[in-house]
C-alpha positions, 0 to 999 in steps of 0.5 A: 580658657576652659579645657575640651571635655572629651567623653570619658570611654572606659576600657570595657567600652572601648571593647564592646565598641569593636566586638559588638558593632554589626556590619550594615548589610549590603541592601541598607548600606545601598549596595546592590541586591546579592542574588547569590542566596536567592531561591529556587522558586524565584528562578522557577518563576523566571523560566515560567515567564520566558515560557510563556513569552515563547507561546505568545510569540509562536502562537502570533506566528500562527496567526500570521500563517492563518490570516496570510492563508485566509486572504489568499483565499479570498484573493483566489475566489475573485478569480472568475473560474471559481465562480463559472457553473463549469467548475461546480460541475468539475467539482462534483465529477470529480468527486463521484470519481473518487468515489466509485475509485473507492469502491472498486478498490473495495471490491477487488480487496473484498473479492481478493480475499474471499478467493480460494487457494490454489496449489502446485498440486493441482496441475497434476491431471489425474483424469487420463484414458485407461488403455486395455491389452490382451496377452498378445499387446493387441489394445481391445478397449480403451476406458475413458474417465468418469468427464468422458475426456479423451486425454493422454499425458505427455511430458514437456520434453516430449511437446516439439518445440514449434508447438510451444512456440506457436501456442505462446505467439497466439494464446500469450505473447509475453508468456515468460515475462509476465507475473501471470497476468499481461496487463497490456492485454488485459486493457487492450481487451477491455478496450475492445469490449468497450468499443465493440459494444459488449464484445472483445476481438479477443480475450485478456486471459494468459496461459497461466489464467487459463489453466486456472480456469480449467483445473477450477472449471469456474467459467462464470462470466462475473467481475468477481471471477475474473479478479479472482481468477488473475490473482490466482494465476499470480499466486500460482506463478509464484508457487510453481516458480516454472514457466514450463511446468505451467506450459506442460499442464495447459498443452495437456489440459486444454480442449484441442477438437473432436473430444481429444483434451490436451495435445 
């Protein structure tokens, strides 16, 4: 029998065999990929695509928003008061509303902000009588200011206290609780105005309102002088910061008769 022939491997083949051979990789060997080296670009364009997928899901939400929105719309113009000429004529009353609200509120800001100042120094009265005496005590002449106003000033202490009362329960009932201007009162004189046919049973002005008007001697009879002079009497009330004070300087200004000024 004839003997096998085995191939005749030399001793530098045998080394080249386990030196030289390559390892198959793991894709050709069928293993599977190995992400472990791959790129930053290639996971820059996964988070890409999730992105989009977000905007695509939120801007089907939208959608279903605005179609939900529109079709309750449409449900709603079915109904009959849409369709009745008594809404057409709310809807346009309605709007005039508002627009005469925006500009009397533009009006007020406008008037608020052309009003002059007034000041704490102001209620002093300075246009007092001069009395004249001879060297005996005797008074021979008595000198009234350039107004021609007889006034002679008294101190708050010195106004008994029955004509404070009396003057605050006529003139201004909530005196010493309002911010300078009674809006009850101010409503109730408008309303007055109103159904009076163009007169008011009584004016809406307060105490401090009327020493306004009397150290300006604005007396127009004007929307804008009224506005101005309300916001007046507020910014004095809080200048001043005295009830009394404003109380001393009306009792001592205002016309009481028979040419005699203040009490």
């Amino acid at each position: 029998m004839g003997e096998d022939k085995k191939p005749n491997l030399g001793k530098n083949d045998f080394k080249m065999n386990l030196s030289g051979s390559k390892s198959e990789s793991p894709k050709s060997a069928g293993f599977p990929m190995d992400f472990s080296g791959e790129s930053e670009s290639q996971y820059n364009q996964i988070a890409i695509v999730d992105d989009d997928n977000e905007s695509k899901k939120s801007n089907s939400v939208n959608d279903k928003v605005r179609s939900l929105l529109f079709s309750c719309w449409k449900r709603l113009k079915k109904f009959y008061v849409f369709k009745h000429p008594l809404f057409t004529v709310f809807m346009i009353f309605f709007s005039l509303f508002f627009f005469l609200c925006g500009i009397v509120f533009g009006s007020v800001l406008a008037y608020i902000r052309t009003s002059p100042q007034i000041t704490a120094d102001q209620l002093e009265i300075k246009t007092l009588i001069s009395d004249v005496y001879d060297d005996s005590g005797v008074q021979i002449a008595e000198l009234k200011p350039t107004d021609n106003k007889n006034r002679t000033l008294v101190t708050y202490d010195q106004i008994s206290i029955n004509v404070k009362n009396a003057v605050v329960a006529i003139e201004d009932e909530r005196f010493w609780s309002h911010n300078g201007i009674d809006v009850k009162r101010t409503l109730g004189a408008f309303l007055g105005f109103l159904s009076g046919g163009g007169s008011a049973a009584y004016g809406g002005s307060t105490i401090t309102q009327q020493v306004v008007k009397n150290l300006t001697g604005d007396a127009r009879q004007s929307v804008k002088r009224k506005v101005q002079e309300q916001w007046r009497a507020m910014q004095l009330e809080k200048e001043v910061n005295s009830k009394e004070k404003i109380l001393q300087c009306y009792l001592n200004l205002v016309f009481f008769g028979n040419n005699y000024y203040g009490i």
